[in-house]
gemmi code that builds the backbone of each chain (N, CA, C; Angstrom):
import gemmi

chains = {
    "A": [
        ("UNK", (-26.846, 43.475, -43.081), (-27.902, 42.492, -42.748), (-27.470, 41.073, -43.109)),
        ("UNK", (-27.259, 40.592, -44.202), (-26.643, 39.631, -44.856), (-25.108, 38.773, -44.108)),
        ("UNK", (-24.433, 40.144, -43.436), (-23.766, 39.520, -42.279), (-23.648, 39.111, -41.631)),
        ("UNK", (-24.940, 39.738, -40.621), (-25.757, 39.350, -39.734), (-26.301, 38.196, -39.510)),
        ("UNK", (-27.100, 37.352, -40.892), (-27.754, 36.347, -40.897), (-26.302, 35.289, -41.159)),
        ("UNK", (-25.404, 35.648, -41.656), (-24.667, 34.274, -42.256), (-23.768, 33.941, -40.433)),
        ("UNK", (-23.728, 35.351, -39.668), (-22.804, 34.877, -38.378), (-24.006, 33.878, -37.532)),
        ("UNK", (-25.180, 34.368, -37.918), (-26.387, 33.475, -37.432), (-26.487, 32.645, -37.317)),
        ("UNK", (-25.937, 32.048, -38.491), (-25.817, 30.696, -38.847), (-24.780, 30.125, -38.794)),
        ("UNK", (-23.550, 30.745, -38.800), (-22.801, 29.868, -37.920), (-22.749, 29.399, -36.657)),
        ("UNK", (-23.292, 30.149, -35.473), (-23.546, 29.900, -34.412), (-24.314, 28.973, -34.465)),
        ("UNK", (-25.247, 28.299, -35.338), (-26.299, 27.858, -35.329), (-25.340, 26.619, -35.801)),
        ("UNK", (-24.275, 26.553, -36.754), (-23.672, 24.863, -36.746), (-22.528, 24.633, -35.335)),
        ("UNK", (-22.279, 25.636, -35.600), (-21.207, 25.531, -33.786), (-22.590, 24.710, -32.875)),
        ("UNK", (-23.523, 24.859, -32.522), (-24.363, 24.600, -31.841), (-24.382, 23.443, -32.545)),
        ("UNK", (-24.833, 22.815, -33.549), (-25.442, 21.526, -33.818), (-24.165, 20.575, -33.600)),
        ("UNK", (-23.057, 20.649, -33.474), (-21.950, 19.944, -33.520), (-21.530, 20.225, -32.309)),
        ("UNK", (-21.774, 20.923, -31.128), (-22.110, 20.966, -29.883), (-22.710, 19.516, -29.330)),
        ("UNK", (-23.860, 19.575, -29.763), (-24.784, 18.904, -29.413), (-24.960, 17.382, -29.833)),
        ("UNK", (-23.989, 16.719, -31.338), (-23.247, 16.434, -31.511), (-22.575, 15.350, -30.494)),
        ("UNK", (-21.884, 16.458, -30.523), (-20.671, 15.612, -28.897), (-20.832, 15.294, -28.009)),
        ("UNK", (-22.548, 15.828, -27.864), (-23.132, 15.472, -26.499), (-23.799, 14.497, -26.574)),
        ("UNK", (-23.673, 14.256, -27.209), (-25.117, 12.957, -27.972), (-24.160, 11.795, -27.887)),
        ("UNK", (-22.963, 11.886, -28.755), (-21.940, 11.152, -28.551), (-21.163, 11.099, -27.537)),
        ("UNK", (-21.564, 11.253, -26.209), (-21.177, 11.482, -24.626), (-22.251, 10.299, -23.652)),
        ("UNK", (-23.206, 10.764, -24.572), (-24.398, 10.095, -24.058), (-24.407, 8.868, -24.428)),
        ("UNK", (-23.977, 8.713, -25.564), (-24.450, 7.307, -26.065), (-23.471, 6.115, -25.524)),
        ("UNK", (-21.833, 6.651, -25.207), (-20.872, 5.922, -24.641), (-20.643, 6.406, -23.486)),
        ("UNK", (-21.435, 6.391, -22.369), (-21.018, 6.728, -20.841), (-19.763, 5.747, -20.413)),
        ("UNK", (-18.704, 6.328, -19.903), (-17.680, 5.631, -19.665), (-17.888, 5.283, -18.050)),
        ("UNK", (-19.102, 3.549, -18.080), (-18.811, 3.705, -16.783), (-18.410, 1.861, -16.370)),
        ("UNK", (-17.712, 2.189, -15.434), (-16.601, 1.120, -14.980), (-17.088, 0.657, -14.230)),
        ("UNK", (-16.514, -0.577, -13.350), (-16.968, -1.042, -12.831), (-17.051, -0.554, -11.566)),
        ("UNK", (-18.150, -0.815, -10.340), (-17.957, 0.301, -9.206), (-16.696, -0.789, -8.448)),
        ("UNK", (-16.396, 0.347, -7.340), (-15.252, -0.384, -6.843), (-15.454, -0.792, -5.671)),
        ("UNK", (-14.187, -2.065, -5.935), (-14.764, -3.349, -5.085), (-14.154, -2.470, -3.945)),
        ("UNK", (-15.161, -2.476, -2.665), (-14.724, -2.326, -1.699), (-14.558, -3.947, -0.975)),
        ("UNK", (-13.683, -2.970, 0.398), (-13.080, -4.323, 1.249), (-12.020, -5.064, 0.516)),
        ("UNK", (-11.538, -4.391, -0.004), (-10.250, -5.474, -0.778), (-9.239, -5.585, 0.224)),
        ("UNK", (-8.782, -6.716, 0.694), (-7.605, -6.592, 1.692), (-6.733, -7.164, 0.903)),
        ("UNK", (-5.655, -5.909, 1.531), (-3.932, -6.280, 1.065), (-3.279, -6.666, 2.549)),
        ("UNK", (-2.634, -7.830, 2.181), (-1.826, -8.243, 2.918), (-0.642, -7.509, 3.317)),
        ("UNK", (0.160, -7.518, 4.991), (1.078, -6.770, 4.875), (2.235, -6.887, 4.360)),
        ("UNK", (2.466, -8.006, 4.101), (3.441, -7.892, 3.260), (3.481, -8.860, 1.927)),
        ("UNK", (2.774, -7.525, 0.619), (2.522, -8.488, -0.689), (3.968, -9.455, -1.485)),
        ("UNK", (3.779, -10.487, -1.468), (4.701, -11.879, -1.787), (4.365, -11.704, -3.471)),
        ("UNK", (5.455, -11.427, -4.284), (5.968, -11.623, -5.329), (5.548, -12.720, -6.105)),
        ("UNK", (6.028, -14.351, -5.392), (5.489, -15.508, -5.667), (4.147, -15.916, -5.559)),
        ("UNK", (3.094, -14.841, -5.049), (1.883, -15.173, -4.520), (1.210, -15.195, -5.499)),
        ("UNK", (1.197, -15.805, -6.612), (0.622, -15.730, -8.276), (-1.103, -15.519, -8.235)),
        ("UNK", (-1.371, -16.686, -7.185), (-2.847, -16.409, -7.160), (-3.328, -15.557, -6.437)),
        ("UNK", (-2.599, -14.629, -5.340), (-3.303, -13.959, -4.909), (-3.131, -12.565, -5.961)),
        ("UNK", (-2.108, -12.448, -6.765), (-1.890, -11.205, -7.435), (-2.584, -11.187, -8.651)),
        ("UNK", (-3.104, -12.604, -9.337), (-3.895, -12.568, -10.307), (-5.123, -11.902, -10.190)),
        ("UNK", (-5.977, -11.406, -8.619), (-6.620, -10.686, -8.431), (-7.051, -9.333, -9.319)),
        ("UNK", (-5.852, -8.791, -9.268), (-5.407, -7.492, -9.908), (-5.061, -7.721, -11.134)),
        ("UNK", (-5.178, -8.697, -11.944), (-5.038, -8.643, -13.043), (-6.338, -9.244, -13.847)),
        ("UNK", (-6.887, -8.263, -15.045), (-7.584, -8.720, -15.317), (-7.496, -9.316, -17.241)),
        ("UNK", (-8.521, -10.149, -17.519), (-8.105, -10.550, -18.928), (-6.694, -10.558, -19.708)),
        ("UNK", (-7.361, -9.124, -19.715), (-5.742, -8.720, -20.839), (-4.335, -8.597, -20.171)),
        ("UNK", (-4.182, -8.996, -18.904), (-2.816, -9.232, -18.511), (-2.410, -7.603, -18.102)),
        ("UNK", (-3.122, -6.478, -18.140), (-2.867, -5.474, -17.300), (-2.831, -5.575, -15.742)),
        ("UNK", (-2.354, -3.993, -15.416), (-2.266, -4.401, -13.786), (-3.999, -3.557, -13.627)),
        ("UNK", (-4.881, -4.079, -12.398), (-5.680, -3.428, -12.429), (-5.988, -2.122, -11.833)),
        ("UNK", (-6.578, -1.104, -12.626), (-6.200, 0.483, -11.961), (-6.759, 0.703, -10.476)),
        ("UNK", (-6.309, 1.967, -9.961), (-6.305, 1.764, -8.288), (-7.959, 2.378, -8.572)),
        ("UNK", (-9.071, 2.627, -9.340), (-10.258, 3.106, -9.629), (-11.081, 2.052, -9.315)),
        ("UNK", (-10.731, 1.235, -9.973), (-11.545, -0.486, -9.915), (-10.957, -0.961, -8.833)),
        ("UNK", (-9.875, -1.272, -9.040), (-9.740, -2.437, -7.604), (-9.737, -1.673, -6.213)),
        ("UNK", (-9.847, -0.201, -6.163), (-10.734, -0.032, -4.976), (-9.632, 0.020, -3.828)),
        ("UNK", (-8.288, 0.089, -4.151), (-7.440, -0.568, -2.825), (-6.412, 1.323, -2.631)),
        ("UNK", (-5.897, 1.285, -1.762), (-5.052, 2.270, -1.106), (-4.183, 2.592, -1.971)),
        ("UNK", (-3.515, 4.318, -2.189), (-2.209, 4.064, -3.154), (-1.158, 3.280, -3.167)),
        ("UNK", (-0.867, 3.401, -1.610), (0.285, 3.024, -1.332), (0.437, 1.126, -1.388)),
        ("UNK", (-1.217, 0.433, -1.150), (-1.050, -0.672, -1.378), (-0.852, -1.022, -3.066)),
        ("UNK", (-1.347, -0.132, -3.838), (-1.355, -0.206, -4.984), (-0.223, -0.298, -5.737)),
        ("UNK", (1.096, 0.515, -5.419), (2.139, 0.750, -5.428), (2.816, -0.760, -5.059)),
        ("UNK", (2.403, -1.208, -4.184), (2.746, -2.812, -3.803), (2.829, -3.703, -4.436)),
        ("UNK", (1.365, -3.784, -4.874), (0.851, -4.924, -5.459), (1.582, -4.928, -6.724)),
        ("UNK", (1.360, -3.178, -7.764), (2.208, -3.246, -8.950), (3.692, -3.570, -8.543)),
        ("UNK", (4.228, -3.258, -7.961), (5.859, -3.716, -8.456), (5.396, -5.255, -7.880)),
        ("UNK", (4.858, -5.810, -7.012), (4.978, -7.707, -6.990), (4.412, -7.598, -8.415)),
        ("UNK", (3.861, -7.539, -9.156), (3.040, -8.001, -9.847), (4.128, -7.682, -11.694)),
        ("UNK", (5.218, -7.015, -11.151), (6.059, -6.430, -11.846), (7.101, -7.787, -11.874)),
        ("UNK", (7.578, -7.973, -10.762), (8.691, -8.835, -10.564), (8.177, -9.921, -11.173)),
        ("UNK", (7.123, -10.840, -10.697), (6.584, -11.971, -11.304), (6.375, -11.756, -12.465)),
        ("UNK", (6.391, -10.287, -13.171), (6.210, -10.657, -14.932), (7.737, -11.332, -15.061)),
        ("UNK", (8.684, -10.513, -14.730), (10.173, -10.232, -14.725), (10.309, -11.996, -14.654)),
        ("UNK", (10.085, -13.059, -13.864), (9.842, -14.136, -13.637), (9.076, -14.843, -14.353)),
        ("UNK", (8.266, -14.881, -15.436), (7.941, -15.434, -16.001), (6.797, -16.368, -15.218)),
        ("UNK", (6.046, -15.307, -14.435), (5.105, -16.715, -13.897), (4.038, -15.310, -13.970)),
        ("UNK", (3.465, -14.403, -14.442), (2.540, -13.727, -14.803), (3.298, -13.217, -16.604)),
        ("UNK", (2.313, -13.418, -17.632), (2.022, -12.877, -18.707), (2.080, -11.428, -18.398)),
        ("UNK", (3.498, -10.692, -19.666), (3.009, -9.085, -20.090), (1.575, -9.063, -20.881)),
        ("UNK", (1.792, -9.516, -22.056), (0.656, -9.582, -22.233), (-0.284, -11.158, -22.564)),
        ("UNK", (-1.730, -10.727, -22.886), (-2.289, -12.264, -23.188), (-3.322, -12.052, -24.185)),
        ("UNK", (-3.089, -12.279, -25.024), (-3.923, -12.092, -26.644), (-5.044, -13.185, -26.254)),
    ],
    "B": [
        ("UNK", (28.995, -1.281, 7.407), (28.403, -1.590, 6.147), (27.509, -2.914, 7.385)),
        ("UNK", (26.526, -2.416, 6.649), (25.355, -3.130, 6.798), (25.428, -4.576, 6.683)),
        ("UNK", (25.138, -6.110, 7.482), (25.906, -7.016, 6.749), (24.725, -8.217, 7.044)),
        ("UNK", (23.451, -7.771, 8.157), (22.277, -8.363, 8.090), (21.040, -8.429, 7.044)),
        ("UNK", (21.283, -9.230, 5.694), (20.637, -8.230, 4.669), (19.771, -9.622, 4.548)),
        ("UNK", (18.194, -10.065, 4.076), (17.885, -11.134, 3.502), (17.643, -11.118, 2.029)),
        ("UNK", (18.116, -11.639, 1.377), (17.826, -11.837, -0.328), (16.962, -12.981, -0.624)),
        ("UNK", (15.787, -13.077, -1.368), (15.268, -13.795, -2.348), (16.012, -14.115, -3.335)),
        ("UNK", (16.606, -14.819, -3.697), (17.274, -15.378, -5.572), (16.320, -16.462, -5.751)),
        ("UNK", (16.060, -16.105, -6.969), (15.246, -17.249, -7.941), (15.924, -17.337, -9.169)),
        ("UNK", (16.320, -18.309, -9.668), (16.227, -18.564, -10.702), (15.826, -19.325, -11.641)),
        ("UNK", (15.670, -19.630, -13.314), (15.259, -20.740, -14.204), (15.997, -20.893, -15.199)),
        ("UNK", (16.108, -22.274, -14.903), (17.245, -23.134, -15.716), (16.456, -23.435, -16.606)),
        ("UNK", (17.318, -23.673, -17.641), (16.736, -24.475, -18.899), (15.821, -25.671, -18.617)),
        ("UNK", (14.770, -26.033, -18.718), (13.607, -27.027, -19.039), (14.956, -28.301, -19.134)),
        ("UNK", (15.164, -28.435, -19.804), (16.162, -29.706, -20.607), (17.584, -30.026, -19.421)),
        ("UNK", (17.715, -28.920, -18.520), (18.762, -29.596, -17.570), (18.499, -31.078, -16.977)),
        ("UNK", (19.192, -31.686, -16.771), (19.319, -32.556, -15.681), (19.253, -32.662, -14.217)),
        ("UNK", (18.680, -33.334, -13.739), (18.262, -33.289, -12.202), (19.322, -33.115, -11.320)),
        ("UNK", (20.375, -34.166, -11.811), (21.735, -33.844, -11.554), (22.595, -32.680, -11.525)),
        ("UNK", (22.061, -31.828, -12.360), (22.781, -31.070, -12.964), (22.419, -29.706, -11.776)),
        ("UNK", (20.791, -29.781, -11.895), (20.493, -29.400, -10.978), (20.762, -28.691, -9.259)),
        ("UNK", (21.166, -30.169, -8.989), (21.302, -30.555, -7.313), (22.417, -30.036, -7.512)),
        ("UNK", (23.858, -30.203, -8.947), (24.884, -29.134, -8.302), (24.876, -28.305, -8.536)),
        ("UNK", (24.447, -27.523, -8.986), (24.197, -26.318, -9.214), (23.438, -25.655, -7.956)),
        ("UNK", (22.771, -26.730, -7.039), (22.582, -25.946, -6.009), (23.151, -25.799, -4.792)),
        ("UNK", (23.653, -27.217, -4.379), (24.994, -27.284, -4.147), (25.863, -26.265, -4.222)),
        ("UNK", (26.606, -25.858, -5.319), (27.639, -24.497, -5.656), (27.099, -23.773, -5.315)),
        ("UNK", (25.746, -23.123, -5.583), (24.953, -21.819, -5.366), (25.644, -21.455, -3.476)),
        ("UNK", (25.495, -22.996, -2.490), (25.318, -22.708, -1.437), (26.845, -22.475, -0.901)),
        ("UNK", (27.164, -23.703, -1.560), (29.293, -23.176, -1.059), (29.522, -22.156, -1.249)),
        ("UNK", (29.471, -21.186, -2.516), (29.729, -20.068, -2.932), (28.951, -19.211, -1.541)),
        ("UNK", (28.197, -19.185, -0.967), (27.464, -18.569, -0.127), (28.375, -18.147, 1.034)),
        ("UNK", (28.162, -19.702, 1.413), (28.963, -19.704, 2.587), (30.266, -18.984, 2.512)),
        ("UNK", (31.236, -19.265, 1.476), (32.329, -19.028, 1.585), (33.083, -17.119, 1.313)),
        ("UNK", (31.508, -17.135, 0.887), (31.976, -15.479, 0.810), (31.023, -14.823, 2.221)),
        ("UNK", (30.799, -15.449, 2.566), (30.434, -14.861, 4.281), (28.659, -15.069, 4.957)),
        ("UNK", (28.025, -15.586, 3.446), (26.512, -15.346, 3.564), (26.048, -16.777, 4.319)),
        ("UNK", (24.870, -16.672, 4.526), (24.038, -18.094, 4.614), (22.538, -18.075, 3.819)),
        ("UNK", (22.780, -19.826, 3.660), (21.129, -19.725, 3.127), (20.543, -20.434, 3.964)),
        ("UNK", (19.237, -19.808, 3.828), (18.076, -19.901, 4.854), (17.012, -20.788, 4.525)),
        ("UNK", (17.038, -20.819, 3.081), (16.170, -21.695, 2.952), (16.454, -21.940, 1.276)),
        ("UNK", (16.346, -23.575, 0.871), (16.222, -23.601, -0.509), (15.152, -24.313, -0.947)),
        ("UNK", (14.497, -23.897, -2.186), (13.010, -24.226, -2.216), (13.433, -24.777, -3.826)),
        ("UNK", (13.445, -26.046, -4.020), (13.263, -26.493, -5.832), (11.659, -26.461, -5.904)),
        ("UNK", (11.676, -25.517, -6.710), (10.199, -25.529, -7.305), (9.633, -26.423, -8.065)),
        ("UNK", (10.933, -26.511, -9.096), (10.868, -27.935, -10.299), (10.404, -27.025, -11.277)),
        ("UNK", (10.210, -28.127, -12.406), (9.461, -27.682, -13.676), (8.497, -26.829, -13.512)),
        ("UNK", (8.020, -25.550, -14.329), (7.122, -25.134, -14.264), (6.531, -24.394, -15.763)),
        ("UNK", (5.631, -24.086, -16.103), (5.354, -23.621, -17.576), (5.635, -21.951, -17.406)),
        ("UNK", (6.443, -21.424, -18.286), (6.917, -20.264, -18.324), (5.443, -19.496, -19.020)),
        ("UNK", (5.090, -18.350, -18.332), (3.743, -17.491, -18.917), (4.284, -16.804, -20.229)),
        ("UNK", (5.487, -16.438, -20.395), (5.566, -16.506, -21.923), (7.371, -17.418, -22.483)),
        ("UNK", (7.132, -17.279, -23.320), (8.500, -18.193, -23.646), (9.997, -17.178, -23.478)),
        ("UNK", (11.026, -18.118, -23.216), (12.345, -17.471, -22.840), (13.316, -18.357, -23.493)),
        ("UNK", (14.129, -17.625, -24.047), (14.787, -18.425, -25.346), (14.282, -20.011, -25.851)),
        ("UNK", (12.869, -19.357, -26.043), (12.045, -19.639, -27.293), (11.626, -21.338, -26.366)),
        ("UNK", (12.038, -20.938, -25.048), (11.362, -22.122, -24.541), (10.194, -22.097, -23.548)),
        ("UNK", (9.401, -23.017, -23.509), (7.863, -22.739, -22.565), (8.088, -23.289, -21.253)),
        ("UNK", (9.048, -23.871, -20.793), (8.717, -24.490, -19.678), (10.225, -23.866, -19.061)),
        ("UNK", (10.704, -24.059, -17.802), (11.347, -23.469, -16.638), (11.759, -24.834, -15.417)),
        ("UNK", (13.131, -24.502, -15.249), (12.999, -25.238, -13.903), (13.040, -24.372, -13.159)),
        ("UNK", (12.803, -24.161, -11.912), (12.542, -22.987, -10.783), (12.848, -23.201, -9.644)),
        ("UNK", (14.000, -22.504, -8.913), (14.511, -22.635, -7.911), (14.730, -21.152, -6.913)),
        ("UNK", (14.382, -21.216, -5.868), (14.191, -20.078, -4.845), (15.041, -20.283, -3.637)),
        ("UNK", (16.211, -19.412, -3.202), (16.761, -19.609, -2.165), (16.810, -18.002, -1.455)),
        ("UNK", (16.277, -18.228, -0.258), (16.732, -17.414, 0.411), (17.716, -17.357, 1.295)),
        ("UNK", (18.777, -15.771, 1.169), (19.654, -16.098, 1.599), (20.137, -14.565, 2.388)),
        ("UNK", (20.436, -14.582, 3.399), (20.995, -13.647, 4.434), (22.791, -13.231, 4.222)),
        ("UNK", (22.853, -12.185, 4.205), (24.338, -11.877, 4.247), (24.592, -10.638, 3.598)),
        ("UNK", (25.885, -9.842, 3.385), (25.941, -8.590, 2.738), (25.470, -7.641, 1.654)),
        ("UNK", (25.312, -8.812, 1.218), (25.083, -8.315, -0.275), (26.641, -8.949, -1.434)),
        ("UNK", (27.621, -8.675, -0.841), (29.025, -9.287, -1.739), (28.429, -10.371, -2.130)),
        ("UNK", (28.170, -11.218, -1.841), (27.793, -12.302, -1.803), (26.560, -13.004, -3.071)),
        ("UNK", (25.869, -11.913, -2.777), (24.850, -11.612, -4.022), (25.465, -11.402, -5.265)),
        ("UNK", (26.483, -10.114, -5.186), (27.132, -9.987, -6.475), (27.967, -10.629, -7.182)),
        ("UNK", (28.542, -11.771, -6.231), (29.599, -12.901, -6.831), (28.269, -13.601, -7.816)),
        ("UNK", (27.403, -13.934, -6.791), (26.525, -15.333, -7.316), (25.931, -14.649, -8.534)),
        ("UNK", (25.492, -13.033, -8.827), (24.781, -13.088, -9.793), (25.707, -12.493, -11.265)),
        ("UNK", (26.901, -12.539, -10.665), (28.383, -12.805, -11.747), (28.316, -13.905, -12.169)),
        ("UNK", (28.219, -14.786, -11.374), (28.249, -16.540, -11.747), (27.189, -16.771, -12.440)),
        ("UNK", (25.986, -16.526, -12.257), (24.714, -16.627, -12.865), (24.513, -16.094, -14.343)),
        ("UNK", (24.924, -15.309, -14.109), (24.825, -14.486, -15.603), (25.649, -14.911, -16.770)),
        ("UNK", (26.766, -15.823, -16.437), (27.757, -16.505, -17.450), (27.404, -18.247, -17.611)),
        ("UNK", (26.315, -18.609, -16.972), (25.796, -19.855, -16.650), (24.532, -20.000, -17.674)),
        ("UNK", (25.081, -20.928, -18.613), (24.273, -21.229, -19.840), (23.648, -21.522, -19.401)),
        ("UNK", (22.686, -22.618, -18.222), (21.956, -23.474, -17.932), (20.982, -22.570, -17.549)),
        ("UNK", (21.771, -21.200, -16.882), (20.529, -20.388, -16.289), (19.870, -19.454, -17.194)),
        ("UNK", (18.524, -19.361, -17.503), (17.759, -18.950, -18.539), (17.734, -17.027, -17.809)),
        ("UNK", (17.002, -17.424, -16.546), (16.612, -15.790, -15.815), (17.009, -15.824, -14.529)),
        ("UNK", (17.145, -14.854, -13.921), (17.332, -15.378, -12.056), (16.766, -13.853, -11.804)),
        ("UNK", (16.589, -13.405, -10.651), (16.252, -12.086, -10.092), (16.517, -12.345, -8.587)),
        ("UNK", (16.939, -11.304, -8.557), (17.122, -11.195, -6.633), (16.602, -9.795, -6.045)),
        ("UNK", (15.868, -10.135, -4.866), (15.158, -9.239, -4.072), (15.629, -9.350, -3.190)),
        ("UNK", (15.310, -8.058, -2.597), (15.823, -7.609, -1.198), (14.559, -7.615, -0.157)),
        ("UNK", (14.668, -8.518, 0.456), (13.018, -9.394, 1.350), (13.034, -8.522, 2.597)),
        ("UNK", (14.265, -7.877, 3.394), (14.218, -7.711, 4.806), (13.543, -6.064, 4.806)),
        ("UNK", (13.489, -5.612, 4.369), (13.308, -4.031, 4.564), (11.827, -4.117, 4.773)),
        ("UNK", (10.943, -4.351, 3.714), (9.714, -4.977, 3.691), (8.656, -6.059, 4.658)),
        ("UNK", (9.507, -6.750, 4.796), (9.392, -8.026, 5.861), (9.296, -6.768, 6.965)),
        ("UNK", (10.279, -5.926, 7.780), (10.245, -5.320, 8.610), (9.321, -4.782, 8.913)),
        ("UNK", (8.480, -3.463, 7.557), (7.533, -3.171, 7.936), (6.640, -3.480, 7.859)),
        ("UNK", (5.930, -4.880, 7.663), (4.874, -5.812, 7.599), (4.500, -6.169, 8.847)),
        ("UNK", (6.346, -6.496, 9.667), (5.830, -6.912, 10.690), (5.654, -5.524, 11.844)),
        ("UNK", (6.336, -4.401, 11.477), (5.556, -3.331, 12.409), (4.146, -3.233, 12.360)),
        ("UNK", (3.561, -3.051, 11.174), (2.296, -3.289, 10.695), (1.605, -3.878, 11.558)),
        ("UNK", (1.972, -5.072, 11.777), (0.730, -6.226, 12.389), (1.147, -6.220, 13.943)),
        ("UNK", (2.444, -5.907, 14.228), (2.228, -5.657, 15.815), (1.096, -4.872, 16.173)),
        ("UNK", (1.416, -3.347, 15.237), (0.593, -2.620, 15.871), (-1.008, -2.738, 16.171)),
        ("UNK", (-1.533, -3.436, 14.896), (-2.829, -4.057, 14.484), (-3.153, -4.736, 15.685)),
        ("UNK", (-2.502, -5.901, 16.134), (-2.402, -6.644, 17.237), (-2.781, -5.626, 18.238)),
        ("UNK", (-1.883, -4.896, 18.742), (-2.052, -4.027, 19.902), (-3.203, -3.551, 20.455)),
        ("UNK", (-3.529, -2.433, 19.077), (-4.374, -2.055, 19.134), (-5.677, -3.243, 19.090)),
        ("UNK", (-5.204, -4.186, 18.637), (-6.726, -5.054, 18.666), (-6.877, -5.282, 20.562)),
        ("UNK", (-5.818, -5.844, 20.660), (-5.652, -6.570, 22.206), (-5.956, -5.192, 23.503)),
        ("UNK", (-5.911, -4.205, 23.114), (-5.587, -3.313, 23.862), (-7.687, -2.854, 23.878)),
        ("UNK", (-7.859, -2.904, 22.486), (-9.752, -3.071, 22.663), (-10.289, -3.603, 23.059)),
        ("UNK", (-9.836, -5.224, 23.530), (-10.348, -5.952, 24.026), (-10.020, -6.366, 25.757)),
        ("UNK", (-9.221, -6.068, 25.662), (-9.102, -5.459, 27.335), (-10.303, -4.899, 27.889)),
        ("UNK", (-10.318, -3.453, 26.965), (-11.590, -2.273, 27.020), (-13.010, -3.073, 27.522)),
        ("UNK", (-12.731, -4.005, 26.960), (-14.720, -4.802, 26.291), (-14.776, -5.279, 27.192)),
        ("UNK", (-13.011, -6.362, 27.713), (-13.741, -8.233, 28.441), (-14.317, -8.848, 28.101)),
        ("UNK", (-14.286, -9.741, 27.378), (-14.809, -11.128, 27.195), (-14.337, -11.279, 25.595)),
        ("UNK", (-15.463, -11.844, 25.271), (-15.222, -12.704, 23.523), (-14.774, -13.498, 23.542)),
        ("UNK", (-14.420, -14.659, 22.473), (-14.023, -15.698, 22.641), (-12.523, -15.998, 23.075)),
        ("UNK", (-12.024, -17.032, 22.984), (-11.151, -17.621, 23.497), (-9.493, -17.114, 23.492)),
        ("UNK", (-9.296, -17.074, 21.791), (-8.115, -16.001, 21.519), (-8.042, -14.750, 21.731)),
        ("UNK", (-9.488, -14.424, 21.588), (-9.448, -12.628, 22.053), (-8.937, -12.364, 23.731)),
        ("UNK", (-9.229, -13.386, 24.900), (-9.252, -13.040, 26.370), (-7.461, -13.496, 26.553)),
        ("UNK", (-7.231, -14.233, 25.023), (-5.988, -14.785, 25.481), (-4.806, -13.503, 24.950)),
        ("UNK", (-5.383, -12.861, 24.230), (-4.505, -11.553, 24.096), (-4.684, -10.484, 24.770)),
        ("UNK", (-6.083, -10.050, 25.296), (-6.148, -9.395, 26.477), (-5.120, -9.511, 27.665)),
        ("UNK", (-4.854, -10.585, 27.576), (-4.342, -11.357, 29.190), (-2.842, -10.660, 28.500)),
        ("UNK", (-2.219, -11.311, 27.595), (-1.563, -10.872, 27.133), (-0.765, -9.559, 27.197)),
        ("UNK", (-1.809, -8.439, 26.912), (-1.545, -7.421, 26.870), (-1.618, -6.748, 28.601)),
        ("UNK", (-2.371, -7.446, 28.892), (-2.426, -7.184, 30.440), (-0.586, -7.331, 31.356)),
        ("UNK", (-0.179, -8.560, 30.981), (1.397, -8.064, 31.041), (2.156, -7.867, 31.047)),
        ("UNK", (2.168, -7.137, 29.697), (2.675, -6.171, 28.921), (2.667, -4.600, 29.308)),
        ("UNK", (1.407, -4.913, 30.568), (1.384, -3.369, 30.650), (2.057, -3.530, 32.149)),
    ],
}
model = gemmi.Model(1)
for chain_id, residues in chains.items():
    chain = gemmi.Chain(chain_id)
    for i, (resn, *xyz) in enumerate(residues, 1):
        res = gemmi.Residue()
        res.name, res.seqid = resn, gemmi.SeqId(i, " ")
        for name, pos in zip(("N", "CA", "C"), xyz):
            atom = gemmi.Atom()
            atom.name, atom.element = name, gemmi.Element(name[0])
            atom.pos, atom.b_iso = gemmi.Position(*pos), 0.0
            res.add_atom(atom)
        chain.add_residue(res)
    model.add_chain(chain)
structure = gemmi.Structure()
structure.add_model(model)
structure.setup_entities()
């Protein structure tokens, strides 16, 4: 009997620390920004095009993910390596504190 | 061997060069070109510019862009030369034509298909009847 009640109760903290995580799921919904539709990529993305590639970059000098900016893989793939070279060039920041 | 190639070279000179120093340096960039078989197509002095982060510990850049057509040998002399050239801080070279190519397949087709809809329709404004017409013969 005594067995019985103590496996009881463990199920019973497995559950509260369940619930727990769910609470802490709830409280930080990871939600982003929706994505920009209509983003046009040019056909052929220009390296030197600082302002148009600053688009895709946001604050912190990352490239922006293909989730948010909403754009095609394959344009995505684009934009990062221009956006690669111009670090390489010194006219886009790796990073920006 | 392939010998229609277009290259981007950029490079940045030290902030502190001379203007002079400069002009020959671009100068050479182009003899050297020529003489190993290439041409340049275009040279663009950018000038001074503020470097987004510092490069031997300096903030600012002079910036120069030439594009240039030819094998590739040509590339590898200049970025031999470049690389032993105190003045030059960074340079990078791209390969522009492969890209360029399919940009411009890209937008033919875009075109086409635009001009080829508007045939379909008749009318709209002015550039639209003028690519219709266009495409009219073409066909």
């Amino acid at each position: 009997m005594e067995k019985k009640t103590k496996s009881s109760e463990s199920v019973d903290e497995v559950k509260d620390i369940d619930l727990g995580d769910e609470q802490k799921i709830d409280r930080a919904p990871r939600r982003f920004q929706r994505r920009r539709q209509g983003q046009f990529v040019p056909d052929y993305v220009d390296w030197k095009d600082i302002d148009y590639l600053k688009r895709f970059i946001p604050e912190r000098g990352k490239i922006m993910p293909r989730r948010i900016s909403g754009i095609s893989a394959k344009d995505q793939r684009r934009i990062a390596r221009a956006i690669k070279r111009a670090r390489a060039m010194a006219l886009i920041p790796f990073v920006t504190d | 061997m392939a010998t229609n190639r277009t290259y981007e070279v950029m490079y940045i000179a030290a902030p502190e060069t001379a203007d002079d120093d400069i002009g020959k340096l671009n100068s050479a960039v182009e003899k050297l070109i020529k003489k190993e078989g290439g041409n340049v197509v275009r040279t663009d002095d950018i000038g001074r510019r503020p470097l987004a982060y510092p490069i031997r510990k300096k903030s600012e850049g002079y910036y120069v862009l030439f594009e240039i057509e030819g094998s590739g040998q040509e590339i590898a002399e200049l970025e031999r030369r470049m690389r032993v050239n105190d003045m030059i801080m960074r340079y990078m070279t791209v390969r522009v034509d492969e890209e360029r190519k399919t940009a411009d397949k890209h937008r033919t087709k875009r075109e086409d298909r635009l001009s080829r809809r508007n045939t379909a329709r008749r009318g709209g404004n002015e550039s639209e009847t003028a690519m219709a017409e266009e495409a009219q013969i073409n066909q």
